[in-house]
C-alpha positions as CSV (number, residue, x, y, z in Angstrom):
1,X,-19.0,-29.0,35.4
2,X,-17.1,-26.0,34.1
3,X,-17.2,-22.6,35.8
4,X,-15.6,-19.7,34.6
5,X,-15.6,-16.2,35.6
6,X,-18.2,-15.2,33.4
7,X,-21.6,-15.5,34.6
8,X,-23.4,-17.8,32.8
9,X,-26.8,-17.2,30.4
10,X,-29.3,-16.9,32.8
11,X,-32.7,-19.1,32.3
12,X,-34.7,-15.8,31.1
13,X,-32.4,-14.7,29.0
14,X,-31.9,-18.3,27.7
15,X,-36.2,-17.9,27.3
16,X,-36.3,-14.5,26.1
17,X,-33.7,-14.7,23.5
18,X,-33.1,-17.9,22.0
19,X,-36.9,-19.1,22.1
20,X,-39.7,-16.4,22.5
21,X,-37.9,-13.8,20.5
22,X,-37.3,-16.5,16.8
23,X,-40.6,-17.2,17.4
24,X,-42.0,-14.3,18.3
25,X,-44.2,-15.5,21.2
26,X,-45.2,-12.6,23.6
27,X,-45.1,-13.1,27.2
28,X,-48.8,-14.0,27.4
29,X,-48.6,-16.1,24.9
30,X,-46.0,-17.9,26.9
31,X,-47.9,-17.9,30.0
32,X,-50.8,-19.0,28.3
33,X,-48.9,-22.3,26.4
34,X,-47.8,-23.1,30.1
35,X,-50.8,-23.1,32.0
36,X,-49.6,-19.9,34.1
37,X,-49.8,-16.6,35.0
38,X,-48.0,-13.7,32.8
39,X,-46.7,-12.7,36.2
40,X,-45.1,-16.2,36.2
41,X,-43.5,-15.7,32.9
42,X,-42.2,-11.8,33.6
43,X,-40.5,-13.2,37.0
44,X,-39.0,-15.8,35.1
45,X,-37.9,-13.6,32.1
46,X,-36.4,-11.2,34.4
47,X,-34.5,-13.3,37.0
48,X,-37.2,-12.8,39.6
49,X,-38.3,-16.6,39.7
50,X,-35.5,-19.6,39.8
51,X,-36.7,-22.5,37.4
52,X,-38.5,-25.5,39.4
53,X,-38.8,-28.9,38.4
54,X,-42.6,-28.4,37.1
55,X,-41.5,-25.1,35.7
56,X,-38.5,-27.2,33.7
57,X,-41.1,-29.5,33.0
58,X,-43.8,-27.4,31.4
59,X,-40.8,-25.5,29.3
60,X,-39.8,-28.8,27.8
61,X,-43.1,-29.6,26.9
62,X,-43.8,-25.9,25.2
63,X,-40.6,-25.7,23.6
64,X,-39.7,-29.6,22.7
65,X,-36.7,-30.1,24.8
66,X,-35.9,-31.5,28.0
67,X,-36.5,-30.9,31.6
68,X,-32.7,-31.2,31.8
69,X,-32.2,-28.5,29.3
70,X,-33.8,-26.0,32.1
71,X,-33.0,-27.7,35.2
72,X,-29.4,-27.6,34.3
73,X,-29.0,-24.0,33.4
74,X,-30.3,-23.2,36.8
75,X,-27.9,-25.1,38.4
76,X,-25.3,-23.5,36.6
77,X,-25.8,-19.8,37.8
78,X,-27.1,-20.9,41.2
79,X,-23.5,-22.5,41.4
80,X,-22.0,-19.3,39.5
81,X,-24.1,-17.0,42.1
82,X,-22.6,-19.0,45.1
83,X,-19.1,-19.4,44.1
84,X,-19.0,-15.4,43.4
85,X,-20.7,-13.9,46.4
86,X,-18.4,-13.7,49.3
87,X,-20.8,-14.2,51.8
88,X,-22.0,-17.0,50.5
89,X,-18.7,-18.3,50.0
90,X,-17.3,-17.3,53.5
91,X,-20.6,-19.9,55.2
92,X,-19.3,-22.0,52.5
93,X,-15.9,-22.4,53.7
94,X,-16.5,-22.7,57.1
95,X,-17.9,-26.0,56.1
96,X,-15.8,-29.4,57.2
97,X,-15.6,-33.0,56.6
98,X,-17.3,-35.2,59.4
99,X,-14.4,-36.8,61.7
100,X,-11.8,-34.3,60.4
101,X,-11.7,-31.6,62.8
């Protein structure tokens, strides 16, 4: 996998902008094509709410692509988000190989 320094397209912008927005589906439209609250859809538009495997799943059953698709744009920013926080990255690097010490 490639990182770079730029952040990468987050899963509600990814939702927002490449898929409701051509089709002009509203939020509870969304919601309601998934089976869940418009709550569930804002939070996941906005970055509140990561994407799940069920979440990824009912995507790629509303929008005819794969579960893949979603899961592995959330795994590309969680990755992004860890490699750029220093905290994170600090409890990162205090990690070590079993039997090297």
């Amino acid at each position: 996998m490639i990182l770079t320094k730029r952040q990468p397209v987050s899963a509600g912008e990814m939702i927002t902008e490449e898929f409701m927005a051509p089709q002009e589906i509203t939020q509870v439209q969304l919601a309601a094509a998934m089976g869940v609250s418009r709550k569930t859809v804002n939070e996941l538009c906005t970055g509140k709410r990561a994407i799940t495997v069920d979440t990824a799943l009912m995507l790629a059953k509303v929008f005819g692509n794969t579960a893949h698709f979603w899961l592995n744009l959330q795994q590309r920013n969680d990755l992004w988000e860890a490699l750029h926080s220093p905290k994170r990255m600090d409890r990162i690097n205090r990690a070590r190989p079993i039997g090297k010490q």
